[in-house]
PDB file with one MODEL, atoms N, CA, C and O in Angstrom:
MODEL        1
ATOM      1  N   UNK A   1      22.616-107.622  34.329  1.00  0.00           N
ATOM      2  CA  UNK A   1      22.852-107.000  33.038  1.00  0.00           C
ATOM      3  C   UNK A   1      24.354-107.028  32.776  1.00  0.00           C
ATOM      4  O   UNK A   1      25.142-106.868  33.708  1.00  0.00           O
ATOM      5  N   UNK A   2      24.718-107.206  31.659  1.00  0.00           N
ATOM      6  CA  UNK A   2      26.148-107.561  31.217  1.00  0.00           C
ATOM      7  C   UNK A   2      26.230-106.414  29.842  1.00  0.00           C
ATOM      8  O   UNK A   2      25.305-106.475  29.032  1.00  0.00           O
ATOM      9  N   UNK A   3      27.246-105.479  29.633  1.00  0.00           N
ATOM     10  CA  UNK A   3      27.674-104.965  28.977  1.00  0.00           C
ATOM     11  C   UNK A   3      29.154-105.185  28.135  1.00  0.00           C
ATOM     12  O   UNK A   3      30.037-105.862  28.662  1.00  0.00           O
ATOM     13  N   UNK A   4      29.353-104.573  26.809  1.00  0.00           N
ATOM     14  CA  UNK A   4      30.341-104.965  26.061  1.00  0.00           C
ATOM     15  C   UNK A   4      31.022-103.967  25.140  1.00  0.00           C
ATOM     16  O   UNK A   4      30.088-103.257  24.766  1.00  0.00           O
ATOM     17  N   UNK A   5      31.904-103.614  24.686  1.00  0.00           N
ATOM     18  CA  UNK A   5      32.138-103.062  24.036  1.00  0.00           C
ATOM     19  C   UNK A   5      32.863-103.216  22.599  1.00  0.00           C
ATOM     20  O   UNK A   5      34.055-103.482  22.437  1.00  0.00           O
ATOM     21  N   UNK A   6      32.170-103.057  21.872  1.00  0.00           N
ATOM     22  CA  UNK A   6      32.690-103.395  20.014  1.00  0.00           C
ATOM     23  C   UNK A   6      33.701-102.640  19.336  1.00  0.00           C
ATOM     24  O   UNK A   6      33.248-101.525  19.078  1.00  0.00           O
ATOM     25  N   UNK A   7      34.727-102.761  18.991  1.00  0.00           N
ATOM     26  CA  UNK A   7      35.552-102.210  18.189  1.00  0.00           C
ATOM     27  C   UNK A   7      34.914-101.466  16.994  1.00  0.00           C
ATOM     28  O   UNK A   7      34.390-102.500  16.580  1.00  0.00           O
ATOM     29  N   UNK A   8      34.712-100.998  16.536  1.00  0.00           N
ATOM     30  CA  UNK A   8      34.605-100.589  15.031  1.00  0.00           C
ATOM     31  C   UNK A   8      35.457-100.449  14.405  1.00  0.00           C
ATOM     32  O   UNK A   8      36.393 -99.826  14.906  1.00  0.00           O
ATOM     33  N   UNK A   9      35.590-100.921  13.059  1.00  0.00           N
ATOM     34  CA  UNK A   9      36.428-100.733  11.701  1.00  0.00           C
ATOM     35  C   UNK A   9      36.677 -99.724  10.799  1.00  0.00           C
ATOM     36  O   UNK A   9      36.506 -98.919  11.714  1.00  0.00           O
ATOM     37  N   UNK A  10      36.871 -99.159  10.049  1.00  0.00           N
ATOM     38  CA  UNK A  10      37.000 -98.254   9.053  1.00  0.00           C
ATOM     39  C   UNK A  10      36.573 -97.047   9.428  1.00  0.00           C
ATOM     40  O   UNK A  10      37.188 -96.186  10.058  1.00  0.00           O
ATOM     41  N   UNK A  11      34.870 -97.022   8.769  1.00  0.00           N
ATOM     42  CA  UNK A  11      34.063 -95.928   8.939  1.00  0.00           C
ATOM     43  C   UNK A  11      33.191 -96.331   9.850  1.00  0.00           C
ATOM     44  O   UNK A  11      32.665 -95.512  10.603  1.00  0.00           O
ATOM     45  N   UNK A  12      32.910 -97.670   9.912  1.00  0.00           N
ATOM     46  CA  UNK A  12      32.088 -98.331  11.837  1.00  0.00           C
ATOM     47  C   UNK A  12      32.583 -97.871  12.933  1.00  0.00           C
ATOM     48  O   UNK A  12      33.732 -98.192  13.239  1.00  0.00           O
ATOM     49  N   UNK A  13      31.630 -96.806  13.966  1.00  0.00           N
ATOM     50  CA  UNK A  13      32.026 -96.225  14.562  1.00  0.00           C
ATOM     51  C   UNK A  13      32.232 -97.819  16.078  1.00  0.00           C
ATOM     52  O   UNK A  13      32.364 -99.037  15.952  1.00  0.00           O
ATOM     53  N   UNK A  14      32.174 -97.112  17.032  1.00  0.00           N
ATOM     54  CA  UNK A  14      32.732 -98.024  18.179  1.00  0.00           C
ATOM     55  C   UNK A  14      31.280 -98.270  18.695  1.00  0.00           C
ATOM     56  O   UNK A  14      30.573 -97.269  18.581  1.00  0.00           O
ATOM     57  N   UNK A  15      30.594 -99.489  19.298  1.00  0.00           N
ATOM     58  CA  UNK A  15      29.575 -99.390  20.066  1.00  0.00           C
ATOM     59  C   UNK A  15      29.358-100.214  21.300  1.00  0.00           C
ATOM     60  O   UNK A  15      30.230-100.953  21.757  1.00  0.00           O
ATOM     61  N   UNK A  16      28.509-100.107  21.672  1.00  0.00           N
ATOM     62  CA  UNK A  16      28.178-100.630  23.225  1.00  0.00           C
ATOM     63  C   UNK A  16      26.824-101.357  23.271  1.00  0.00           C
ATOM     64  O   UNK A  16      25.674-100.966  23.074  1.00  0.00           O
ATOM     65  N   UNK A  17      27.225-102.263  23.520  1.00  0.00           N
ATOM     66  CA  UNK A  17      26.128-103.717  23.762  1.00  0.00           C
ATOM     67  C   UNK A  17      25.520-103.999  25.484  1.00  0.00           C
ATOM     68  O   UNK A  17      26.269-104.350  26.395  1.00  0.00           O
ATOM     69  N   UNK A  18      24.457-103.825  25.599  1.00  0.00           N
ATOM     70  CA  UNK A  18      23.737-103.783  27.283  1.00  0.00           C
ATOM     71  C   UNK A  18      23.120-105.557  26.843  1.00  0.00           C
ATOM     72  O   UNK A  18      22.284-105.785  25.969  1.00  0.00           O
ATOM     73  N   UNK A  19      23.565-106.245  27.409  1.00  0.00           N
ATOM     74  CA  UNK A  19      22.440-107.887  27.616  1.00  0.00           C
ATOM     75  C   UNK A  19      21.996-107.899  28.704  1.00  0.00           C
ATOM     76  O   UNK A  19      22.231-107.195  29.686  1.00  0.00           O
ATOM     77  N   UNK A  20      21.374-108.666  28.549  1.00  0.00           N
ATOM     78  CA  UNK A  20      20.442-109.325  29.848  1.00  0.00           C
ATOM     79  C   UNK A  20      21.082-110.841  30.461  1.00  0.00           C
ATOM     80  O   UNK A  20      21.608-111.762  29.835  1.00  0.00           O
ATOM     81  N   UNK A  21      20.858-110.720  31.679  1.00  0.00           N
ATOM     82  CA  UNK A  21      20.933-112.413  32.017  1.00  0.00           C
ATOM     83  C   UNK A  21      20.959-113.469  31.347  1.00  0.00           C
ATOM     84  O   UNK A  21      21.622-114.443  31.703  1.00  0.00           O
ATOM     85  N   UNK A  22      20.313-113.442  30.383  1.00  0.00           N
ATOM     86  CA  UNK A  22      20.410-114.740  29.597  1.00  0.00           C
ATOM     87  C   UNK A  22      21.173-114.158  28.452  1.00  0.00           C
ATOM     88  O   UNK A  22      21.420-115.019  27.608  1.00  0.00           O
ATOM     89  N   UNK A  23      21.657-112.887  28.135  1.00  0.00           N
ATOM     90  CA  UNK A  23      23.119-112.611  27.260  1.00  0.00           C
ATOM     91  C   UNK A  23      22.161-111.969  26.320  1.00  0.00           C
ATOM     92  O   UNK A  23      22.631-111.252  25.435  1.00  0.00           O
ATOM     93  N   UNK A  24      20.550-112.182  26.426  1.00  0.00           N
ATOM     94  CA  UNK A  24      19.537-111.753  25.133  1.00  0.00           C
ATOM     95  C   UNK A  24      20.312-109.752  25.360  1.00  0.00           C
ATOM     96  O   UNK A  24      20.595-109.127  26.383  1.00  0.00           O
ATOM     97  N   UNK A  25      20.395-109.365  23.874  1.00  0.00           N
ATOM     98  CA  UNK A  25      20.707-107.999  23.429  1.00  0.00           C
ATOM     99  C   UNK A  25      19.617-107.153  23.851  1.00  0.00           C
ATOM    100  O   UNK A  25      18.795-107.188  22.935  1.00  0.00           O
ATOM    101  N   UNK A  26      19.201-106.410  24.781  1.00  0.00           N
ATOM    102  CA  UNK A  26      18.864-105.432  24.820  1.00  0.00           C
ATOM    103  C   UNK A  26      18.905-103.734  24.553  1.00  0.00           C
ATOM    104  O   UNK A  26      17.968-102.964  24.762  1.00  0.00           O
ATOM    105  N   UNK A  27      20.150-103.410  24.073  1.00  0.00           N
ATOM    106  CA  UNK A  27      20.409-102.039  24.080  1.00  0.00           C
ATOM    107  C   UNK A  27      21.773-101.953  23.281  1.00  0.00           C
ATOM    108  O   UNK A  27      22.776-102.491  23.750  1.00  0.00           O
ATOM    109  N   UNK A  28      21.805-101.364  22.227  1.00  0.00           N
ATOM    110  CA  UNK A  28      22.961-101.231  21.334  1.00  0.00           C
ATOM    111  C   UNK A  28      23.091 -99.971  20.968  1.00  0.00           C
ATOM    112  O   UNK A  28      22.016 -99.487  20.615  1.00  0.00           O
ATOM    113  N   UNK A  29      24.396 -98.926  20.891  1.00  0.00           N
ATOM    114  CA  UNK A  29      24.339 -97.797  20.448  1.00  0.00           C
ATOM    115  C   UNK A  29      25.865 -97.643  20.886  1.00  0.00           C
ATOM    116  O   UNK A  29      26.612 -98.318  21.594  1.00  0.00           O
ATOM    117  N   UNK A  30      26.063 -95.955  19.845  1.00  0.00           N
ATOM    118  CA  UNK A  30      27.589 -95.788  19.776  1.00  0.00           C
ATOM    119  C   UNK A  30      28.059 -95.403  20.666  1.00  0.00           C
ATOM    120  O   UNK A  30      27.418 -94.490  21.187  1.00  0.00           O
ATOM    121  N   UNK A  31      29.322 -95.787  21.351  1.00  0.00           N
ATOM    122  CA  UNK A  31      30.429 -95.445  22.245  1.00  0.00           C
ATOM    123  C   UNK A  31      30.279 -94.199  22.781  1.00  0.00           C
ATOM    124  O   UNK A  31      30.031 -93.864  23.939  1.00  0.00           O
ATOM    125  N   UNK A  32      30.590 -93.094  21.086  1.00  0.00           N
ATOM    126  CA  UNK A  32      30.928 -91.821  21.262  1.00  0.00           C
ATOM    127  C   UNK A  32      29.440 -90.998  21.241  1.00  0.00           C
ATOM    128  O   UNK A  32      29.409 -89.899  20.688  1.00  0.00           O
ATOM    129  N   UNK A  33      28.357 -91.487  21.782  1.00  0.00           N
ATOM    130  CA  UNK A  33      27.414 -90.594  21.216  1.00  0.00           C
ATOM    131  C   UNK A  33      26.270 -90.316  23.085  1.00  0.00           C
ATOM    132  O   UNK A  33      25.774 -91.300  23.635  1.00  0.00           O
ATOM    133  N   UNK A  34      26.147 -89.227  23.533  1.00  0.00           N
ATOM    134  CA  UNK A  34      25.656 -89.234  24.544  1.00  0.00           C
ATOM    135  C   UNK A  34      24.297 -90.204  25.159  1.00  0.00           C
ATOM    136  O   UNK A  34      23.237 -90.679  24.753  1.00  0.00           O
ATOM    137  N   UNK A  35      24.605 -90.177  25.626  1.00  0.00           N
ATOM    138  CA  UNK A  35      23.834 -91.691  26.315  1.00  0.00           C
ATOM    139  C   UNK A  35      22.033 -91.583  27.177  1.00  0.00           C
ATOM    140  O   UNK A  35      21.826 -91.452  28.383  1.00  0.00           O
ATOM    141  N   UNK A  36      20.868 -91.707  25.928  1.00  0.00           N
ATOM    142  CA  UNK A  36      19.684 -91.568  26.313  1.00  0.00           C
ATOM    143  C   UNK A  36      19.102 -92.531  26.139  1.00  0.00           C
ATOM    144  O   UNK A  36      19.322 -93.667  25.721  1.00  0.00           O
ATOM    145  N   UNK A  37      18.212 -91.900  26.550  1.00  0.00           N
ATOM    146  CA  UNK A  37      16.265 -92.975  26.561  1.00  0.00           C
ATOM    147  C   UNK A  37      17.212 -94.331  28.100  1.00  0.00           C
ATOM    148  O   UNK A  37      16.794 -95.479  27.947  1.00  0.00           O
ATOM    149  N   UNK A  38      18.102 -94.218  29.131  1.00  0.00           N
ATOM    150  CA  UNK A  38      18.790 -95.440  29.526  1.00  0.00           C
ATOM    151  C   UNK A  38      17.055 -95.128  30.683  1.00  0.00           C
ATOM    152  O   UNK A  38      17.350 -95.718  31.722  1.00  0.00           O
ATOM    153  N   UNK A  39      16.383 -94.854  30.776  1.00  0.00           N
ATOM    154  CA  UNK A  39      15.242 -95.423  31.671  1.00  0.00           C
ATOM    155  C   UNK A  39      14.873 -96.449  30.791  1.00  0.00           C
ATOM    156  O   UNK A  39      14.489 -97.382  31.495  1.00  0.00           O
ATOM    157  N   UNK A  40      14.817 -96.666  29.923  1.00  0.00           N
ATOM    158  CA  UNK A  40      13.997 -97.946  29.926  1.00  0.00           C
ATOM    159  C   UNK A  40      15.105 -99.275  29.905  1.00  0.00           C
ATOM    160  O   UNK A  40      14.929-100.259  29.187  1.00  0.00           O
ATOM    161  N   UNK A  41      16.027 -99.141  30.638  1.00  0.00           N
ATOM    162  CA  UNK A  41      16.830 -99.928  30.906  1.00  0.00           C
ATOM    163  C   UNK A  41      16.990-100.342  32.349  1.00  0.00           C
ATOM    164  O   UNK A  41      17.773-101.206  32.744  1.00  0.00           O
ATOM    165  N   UNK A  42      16.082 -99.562  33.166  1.00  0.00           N
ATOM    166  CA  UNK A  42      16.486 -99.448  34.446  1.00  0.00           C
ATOM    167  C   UNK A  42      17.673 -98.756  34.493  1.00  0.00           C
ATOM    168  O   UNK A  42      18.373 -99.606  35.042  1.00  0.00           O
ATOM    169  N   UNK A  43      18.332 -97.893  34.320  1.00  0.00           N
ATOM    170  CA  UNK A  43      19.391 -96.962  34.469  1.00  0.00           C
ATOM    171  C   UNK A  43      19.564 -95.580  34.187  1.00  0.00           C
ATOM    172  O   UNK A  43      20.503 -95.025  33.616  1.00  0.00           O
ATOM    173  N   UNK A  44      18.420 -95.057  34.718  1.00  0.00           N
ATOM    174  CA  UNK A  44      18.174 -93.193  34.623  1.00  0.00           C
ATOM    175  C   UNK A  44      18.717 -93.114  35.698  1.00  0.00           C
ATOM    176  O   UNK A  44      18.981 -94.081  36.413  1.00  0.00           O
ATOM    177  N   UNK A  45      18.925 -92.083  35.921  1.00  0.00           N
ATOM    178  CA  UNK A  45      20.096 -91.006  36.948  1.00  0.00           C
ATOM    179  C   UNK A  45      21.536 -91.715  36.814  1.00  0.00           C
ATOM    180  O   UNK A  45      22.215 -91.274  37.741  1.00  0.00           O
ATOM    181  N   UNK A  46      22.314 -92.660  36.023  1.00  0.00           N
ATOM    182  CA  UNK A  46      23.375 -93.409  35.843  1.00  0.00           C
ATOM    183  C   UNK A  46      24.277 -93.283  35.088  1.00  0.00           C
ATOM    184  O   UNK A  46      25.192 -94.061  34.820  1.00  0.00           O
ATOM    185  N   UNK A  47      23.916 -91.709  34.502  1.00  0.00           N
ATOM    186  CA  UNK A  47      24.592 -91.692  32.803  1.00  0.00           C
ATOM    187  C   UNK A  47      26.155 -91.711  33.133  1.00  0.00           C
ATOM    188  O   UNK A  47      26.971 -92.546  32.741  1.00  0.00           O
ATOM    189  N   UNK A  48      26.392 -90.561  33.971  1.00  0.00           N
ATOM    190  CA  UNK A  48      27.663 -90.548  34.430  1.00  0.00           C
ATOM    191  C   UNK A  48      28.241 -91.766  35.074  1.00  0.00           C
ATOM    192  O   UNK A  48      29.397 -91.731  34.652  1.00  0.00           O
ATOM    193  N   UNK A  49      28.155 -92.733  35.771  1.00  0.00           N
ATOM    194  CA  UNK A  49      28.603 -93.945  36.529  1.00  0.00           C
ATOM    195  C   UNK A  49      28.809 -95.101  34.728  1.00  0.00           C
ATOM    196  O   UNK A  49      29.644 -95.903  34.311  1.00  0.00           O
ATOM    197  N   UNK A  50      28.101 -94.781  34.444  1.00  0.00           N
ATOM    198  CA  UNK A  50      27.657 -95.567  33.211  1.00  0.00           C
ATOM    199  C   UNK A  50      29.106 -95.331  32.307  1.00  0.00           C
ATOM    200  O   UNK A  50      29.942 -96.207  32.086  1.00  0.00           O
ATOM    201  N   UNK A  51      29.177 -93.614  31.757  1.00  0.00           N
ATOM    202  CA  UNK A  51      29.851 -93.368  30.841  1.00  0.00           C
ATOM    203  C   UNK A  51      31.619 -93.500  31.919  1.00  0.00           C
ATOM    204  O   UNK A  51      32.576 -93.557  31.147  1.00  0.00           O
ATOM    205  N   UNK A  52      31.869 -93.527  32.834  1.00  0.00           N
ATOM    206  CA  UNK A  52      32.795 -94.266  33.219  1.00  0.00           C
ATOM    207  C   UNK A  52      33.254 -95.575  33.448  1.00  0.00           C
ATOM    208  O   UNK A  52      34.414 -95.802  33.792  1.00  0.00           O
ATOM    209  N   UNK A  53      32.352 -96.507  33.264  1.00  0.00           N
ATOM    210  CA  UNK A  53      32.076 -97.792  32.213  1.00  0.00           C
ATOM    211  C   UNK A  53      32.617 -97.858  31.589  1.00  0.00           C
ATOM    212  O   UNK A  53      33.819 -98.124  31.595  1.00  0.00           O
ATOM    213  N   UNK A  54      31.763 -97.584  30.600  1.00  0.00           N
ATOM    214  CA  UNK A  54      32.760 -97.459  29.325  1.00  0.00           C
ATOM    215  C   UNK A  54      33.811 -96.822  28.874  1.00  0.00           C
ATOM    216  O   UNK A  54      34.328 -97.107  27.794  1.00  0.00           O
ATOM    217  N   UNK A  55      34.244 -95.879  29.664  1.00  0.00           N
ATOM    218  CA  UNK A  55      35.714 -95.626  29.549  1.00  0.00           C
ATOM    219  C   UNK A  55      36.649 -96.709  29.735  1.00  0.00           C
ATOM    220  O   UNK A  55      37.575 -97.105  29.027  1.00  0.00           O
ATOM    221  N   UNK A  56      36.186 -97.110  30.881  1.00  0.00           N
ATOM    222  CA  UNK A  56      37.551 -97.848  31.128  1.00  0.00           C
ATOM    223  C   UNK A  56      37.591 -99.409  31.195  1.00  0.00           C
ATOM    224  O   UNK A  56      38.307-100.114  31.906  1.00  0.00           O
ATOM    225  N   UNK A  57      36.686 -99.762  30.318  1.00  0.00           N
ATOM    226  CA  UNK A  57      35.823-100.839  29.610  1.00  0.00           C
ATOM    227  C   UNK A  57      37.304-101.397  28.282  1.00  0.00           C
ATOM    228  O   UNK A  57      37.633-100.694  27.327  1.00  0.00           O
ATOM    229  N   UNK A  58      37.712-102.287  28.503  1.00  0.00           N
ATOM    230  CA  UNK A  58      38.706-102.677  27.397  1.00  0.00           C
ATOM    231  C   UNK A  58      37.218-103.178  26.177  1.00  0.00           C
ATOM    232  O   UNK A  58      36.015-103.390  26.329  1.00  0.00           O
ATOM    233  N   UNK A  59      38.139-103.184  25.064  1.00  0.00           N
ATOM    234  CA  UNK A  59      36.801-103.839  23.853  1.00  0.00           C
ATOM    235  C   UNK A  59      37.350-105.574  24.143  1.00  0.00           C
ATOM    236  O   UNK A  59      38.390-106.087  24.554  1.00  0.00           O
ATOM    237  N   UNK A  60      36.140-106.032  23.719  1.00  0.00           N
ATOM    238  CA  UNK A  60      35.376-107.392  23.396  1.00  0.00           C
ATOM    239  C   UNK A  60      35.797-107.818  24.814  1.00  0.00           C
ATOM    240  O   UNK A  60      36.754-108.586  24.714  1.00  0.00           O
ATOM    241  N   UNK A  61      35.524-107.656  25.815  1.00  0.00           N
ATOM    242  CA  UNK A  61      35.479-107.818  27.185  1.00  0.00           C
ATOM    243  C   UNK A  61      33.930-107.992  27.721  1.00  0.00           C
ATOM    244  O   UNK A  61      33.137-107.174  27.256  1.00  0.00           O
ATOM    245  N   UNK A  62      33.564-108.675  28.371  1.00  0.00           N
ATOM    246  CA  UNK A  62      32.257-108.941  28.341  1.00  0.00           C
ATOM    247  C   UNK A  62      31.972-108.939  29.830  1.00  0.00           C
ATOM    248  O   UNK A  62      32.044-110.026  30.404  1.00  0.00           O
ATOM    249  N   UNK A  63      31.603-107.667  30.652  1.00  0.00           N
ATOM    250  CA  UNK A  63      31.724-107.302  31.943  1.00  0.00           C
ATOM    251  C   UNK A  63      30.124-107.146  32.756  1.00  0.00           C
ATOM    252  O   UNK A  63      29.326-106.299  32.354  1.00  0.00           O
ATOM    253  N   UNK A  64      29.837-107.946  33.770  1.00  0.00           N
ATOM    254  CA  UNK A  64      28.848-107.486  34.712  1.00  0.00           C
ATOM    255  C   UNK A  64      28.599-106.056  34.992  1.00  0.00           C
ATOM    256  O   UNK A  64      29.474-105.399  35.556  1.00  0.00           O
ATOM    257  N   UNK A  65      27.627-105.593  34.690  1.00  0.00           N
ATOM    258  CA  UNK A  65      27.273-103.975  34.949  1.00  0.00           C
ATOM    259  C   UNK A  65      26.633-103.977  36.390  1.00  0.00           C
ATOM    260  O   UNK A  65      25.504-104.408  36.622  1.00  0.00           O
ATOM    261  N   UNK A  66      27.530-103.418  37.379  1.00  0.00           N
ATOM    262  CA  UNK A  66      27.340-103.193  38.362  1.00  0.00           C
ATOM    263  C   UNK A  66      27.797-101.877  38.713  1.00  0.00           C
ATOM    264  O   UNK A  66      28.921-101.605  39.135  1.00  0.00           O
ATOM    265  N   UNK A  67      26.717-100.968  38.480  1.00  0.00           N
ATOM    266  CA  UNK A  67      26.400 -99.316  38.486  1.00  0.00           C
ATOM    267  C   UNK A  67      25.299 -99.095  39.828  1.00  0.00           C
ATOM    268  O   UNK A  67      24.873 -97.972  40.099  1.00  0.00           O
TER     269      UNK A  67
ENDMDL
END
């Protein structure tokens, strides 16, 4: 699984992109917004390991998620 992080513009808030192996989009949602439903991602009990991810996640960086 490969994760990413999107800049947002103006009033576009910031978001976070989860792919798959073959880069297919699985999971999209905002930066700033607490982080659910991640079981059906394979990643329940991870929120925290996760949301330090994306902290320190530069944008349009396109990083192996290894949580």
């Amino acid at each position: 699984m490969y994760i990413i992080k999107v800049k947002g513009k103006a009033k576009i808030p910031d978001y976070i992109q989860l792919r798959d192996d073959n880069f297919v989009l699985i999971a999209y949602f905002r930066a700033d917004r607490a982080l659910k439903n991640l079981d059906k991602y394979g990643l329940e009990g991870k929120e925290e390991a996760l949301q330090q991810v994306i902290s320190e996640l530069p944008f349009g960086k396109l990083r192996k998620l290894e949580i």
